[in-house]
BADO-84969 format. One record per residue (C-alpha): residue number from 0; x, y, z. Coordinates in Angstrom, 1 decimal. Last residue first. Example, Ala and Ser with C-alpha at 12.3 -4.5 7.8 and 13.67 -1.06 7.14 Angstrom:
BEGIN
KERO,k,X,Y,Z
KERO,1,13.7,-1.1,7.1 $
KERO,0,12.3,-4.5,7.8 $
This chain:
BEGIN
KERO,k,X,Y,Z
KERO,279,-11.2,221.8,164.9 $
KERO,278,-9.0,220.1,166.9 $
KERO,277,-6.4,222.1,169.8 $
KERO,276,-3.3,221.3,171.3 $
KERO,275,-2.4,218.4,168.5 $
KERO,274,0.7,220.6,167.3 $
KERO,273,0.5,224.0,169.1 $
KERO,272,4.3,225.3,168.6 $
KERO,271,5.3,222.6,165.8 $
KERO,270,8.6,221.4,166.7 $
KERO,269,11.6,222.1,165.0 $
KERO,268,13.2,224.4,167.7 $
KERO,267,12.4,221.9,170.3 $
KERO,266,14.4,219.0,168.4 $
KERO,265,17.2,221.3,167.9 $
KERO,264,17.6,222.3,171.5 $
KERO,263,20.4,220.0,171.9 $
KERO,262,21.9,220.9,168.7 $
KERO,261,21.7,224.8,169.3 $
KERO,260,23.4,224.2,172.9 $
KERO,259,26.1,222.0,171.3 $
KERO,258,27.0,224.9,169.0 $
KERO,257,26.9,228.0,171.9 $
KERO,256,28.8,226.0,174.3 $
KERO,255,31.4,224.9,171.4 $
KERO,254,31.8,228.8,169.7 $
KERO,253,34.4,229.1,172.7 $
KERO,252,36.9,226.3,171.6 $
KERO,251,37.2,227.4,167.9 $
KERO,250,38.5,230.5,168.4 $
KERO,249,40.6,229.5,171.5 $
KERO,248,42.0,227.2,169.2 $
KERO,247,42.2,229.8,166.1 $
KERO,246,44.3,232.4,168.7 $
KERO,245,46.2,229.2,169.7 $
KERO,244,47.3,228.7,166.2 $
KERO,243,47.6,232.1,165.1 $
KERO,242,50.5,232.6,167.6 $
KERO,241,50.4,235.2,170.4 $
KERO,240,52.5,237.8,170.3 $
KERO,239,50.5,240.3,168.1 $
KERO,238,47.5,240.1,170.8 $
KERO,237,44.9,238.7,169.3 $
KERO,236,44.6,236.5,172.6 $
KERO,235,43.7,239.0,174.9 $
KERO,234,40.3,239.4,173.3 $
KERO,233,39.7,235.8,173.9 $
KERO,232,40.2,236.3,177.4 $
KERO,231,37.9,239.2,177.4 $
KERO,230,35.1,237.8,175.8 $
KERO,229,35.2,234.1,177.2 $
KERO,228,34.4,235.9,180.5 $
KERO,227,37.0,236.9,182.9 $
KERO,226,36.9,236.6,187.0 $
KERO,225,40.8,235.6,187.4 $
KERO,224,41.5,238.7,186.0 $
KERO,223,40.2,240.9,187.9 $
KERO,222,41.0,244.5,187.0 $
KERO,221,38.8,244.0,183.5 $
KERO,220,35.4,243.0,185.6 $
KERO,219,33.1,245.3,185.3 $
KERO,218,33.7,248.0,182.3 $
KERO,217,35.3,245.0,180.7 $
KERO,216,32.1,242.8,181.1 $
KERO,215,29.9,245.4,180.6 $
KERO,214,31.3,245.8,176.5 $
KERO,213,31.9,242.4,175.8 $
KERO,212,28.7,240.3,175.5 $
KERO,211,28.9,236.8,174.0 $
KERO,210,28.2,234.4,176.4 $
KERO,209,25.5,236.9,178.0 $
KERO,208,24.3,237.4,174.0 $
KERO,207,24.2,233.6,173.2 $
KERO,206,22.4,232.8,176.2 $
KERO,205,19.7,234.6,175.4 $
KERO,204,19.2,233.5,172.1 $
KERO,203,19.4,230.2,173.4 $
KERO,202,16.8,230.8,176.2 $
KERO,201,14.5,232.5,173.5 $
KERO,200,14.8,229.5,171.3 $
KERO,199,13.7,226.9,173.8 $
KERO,198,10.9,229.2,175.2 $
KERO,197,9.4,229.1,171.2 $
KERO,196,9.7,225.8,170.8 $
KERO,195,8.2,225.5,174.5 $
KERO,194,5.2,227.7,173.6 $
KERO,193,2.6,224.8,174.1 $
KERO,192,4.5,223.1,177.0 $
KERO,191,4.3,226.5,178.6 $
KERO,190,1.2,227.6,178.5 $
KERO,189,-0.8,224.3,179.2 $
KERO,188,0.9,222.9,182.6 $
KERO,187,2.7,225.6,184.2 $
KERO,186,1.1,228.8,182.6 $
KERO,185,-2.4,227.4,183.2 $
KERO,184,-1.5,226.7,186.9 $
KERO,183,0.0,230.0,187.7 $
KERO,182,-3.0,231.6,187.1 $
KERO,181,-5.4,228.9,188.8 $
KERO,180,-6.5,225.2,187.4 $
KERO,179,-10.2,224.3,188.5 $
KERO,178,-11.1,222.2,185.4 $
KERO,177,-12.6,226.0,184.4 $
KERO,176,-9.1,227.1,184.3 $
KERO,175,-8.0,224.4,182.3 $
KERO,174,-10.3,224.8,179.8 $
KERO,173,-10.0,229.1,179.2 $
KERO,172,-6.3,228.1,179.1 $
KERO,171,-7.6,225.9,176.2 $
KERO,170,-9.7,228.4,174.4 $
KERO,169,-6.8,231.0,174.1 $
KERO,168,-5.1,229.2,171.7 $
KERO,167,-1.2,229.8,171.9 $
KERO,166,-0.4,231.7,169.1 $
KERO,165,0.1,234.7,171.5 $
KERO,164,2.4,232.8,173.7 $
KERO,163,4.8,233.0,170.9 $
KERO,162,5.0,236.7,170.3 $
KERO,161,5.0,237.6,173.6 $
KERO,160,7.8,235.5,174.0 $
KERO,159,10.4,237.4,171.6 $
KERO,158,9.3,240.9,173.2 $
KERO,157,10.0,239.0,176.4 $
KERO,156,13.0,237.8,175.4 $
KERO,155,13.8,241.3,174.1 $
KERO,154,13.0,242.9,177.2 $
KERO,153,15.1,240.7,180.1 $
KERO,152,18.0,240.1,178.0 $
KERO,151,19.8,244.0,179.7 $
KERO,150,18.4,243.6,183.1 $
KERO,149,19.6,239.8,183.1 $
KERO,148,22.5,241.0,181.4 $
KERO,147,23.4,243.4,184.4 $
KERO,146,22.1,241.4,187.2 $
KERO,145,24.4,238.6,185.6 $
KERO,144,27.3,241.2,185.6 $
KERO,143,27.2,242.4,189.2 $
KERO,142,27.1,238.8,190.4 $
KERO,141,30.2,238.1,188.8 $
KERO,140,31.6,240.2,190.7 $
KERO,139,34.4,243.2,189.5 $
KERO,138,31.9,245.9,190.4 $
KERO,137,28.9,244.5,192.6 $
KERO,136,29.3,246.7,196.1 $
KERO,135,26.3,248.5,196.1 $
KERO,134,27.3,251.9,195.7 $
KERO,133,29.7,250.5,193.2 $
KERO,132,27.0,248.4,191.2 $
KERO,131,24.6,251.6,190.8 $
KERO,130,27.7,253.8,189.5 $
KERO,129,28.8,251.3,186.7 $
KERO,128,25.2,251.0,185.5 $
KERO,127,24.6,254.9,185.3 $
KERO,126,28.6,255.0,183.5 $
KERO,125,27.0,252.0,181.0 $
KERO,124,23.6,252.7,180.3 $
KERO,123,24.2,254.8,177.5 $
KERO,122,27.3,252.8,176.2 $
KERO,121,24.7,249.9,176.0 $
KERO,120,23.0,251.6,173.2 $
KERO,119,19.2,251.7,174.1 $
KERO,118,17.5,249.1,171.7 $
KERO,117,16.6,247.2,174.4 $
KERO,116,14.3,249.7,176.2 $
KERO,115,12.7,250.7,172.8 $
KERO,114,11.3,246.8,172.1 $
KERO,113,10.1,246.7,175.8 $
KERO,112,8.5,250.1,175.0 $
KERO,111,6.7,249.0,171.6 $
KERO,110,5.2,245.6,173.3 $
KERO,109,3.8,247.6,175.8 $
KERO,108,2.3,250.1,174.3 $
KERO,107,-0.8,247.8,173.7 $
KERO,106,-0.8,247.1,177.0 $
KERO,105,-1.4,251.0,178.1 $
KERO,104,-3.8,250.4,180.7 $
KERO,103,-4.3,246.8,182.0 $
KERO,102,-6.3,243.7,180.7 $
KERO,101,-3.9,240.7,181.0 $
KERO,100,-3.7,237.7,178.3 $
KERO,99,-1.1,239.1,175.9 $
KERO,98,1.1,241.6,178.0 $
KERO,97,0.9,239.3,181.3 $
KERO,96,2.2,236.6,179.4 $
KERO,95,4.9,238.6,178.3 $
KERO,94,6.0,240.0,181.7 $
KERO,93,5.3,236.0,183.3 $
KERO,92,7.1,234.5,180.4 $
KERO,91,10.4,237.4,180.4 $
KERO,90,11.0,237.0,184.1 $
KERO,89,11.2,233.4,184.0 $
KERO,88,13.0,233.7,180.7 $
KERO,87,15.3,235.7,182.1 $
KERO,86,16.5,234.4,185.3 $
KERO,85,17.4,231.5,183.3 $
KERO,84,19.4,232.7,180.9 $
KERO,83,21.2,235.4,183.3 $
KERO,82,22.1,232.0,185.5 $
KERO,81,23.0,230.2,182.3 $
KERO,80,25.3,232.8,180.7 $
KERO,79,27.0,233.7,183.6 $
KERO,78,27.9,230.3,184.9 $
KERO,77,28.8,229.7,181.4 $
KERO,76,30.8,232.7,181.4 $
KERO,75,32.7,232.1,184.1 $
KERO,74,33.6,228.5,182.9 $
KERO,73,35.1,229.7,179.6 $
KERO,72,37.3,232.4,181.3 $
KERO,71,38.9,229.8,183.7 $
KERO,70,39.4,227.8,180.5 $
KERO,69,40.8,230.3,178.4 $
KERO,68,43.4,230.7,181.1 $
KERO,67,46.5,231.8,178.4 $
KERO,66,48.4,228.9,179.4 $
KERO,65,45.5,226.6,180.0 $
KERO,64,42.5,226.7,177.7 $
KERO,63,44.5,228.5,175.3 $
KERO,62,47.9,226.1,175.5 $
KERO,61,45.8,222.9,175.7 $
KERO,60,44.0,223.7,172.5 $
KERO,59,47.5,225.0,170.4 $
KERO,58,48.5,221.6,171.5 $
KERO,57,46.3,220.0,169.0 $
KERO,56,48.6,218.1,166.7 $
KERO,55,48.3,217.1,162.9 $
KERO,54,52.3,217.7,161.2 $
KERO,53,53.3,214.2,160.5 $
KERO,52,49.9,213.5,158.4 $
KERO,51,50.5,216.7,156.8 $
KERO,50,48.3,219.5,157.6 $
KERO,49,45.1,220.4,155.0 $
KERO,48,44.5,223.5,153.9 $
KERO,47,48.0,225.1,153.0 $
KERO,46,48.0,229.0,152.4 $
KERO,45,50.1,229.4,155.3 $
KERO,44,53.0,227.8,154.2 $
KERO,43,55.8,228.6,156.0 $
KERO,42,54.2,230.7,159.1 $
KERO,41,51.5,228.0,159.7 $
KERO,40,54.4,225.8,159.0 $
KERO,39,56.2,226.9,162.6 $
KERO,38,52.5,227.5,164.2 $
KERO,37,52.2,223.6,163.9 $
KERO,36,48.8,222.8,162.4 $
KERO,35,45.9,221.7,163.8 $
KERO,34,44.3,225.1,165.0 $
KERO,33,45.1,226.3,161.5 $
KERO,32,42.6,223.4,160.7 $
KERO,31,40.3,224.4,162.4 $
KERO,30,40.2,227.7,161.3 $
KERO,29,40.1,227.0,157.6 $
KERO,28,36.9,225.0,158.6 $
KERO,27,35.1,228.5,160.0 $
KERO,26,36.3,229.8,157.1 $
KERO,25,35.1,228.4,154.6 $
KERO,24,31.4,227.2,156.2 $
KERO,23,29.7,230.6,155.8 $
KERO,22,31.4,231.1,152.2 $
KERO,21,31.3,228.0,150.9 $
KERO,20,28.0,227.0,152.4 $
KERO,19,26.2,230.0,150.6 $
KERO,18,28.1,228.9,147.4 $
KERO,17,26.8,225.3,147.7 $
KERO,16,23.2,226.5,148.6 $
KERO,15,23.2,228.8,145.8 $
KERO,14,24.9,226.5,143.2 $
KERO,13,21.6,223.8,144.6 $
KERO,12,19.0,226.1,143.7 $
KERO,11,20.3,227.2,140.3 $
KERO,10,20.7,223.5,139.6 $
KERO,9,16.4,223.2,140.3 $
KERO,8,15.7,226.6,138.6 $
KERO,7,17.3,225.1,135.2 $
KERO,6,15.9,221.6,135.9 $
KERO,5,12.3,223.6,136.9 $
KERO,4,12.7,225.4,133.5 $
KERO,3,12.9,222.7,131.6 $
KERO,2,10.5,220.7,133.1 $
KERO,1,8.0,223.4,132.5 $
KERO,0,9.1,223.7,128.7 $
């Protein structure tokens, strides 16, 4: 009866997993292969999966990065997205280990406030936002918007940190420091490569919302064209007169960044956060 059931359990298991794929995975792959396709039998047949040997091209791709300046837009962004990632995990590791190994009034509120701060809809911060950068020149710079996503990633990374660089065993920064390693030195050489699964993660997750973010970059940066993020140039494409086929290239082309980042961070992400740091 046991083996019964766990057969029964065990194909249950697998129909999930294969439905679950289905519907995550569907249309992500329909959209590539759009992308392939002429637009002309896009419009024929669009209920067609796979083109016709004769009919595979990619010149929607060209046409998105180039035509319609998807590439300028992509390389803003990364800019962006890297220099608000990075200002805000080393922001977000000295706040959050402050939080977990500091004595000070009110820590234990700490964690609750940073959580509050970004939960603030961004259209509350936006006209106070928008007034601070023109008084000091930032609107339409790119500049402007990385203090803005820094300001805006800063708490939940370190709300995600502080998490992480609690599990890291207090006994061996307690080690270091009495091998004569300072502050600074214990985060350097035992904090961080102890909590670098969980650093790894919070850089992508930051990343992900400055490549991502819409709202402040059209408040900021919608009269210059030539400074657009992925956000707003991929906004312009689902316009009615642009075909499906570059609108599912551009599509396609922007989630790319975001993918190879996850896969090159994979091995991080996996790893245990205090493997071997500490025997029993």
């Amino acid at each position: 009866m046991r083996s019964a059931e766990d057969r029964v359990l065990g194909v249950l298991r697998w129909a999930v997993i294969a439905v679950a794929v289905v519907m995550t995975a569907g249309p992500l792959l329909y959209g590539v292969l759009l992308s392939v396709r002429p637009y002309q039998s896009v419009v024929s047949e669009p209920l067609d999966l796979l083109p016709a040997p004769s009919e595979f091209t990619v010149d929607s791709y060209p046409t998105a990065m180039g035509e319609f300046g998807l590439g300028g837009n992509m390389w803003n962004s990364l800019q962006v997205a890297l220099v608000t990632a990075g200002l805000a995990i080393v922001l977000s590791i000295l706040g959050a280990y402050a939080a977990v190994r500091l004595r000070f009034f009110g820590r234990d509120a700490v964690n609750v406030v940073f959580l509050g701060v970004y939960l603030l809809p961004g259209i509350v911060l936006a006209v106070p936002l928008f007034v601070l950068l023109s008084r000091i020149g930032l609107t339409g710079s790119l500049v402007g918007l990385v203090f803005v996503y820094t300001a805006q990633t800063v708490p939940v990374a370190l709300y995600m940190l502080r998490t992480y660089l609690a599990a890291v065993p207090s006994s061996v920064e307690e080690a270091a420091m009495i091998d004569g390693c300072g502050r600074i030195g214990v985060i350097r050489r035992v904090v961080l490569p102890m909590a670098l699964p969980g650093v790894a993660a919070t850089v992508l997750y930051v990343f992900m919302i400055a490549w991502n973010e819409y709202l402040f970059a059209l408040l900021f940066l919608v009269a210059d064209r030539d400074r657009w993020t992925v956000s707003l140039g991929i906004a312009q494409l689902t316009e009615f007169s642009v075909p499906t086929t570059v609108l599912m290239a551009g599509s396609i082309a922007i989630t790319v960044p975001v993918v190879a980042g996850f896969f090159l961070a994979q091995r991080l992400l996996v790893t245990g956060l205090t493997s071997g740091a500490e025997k029993g």
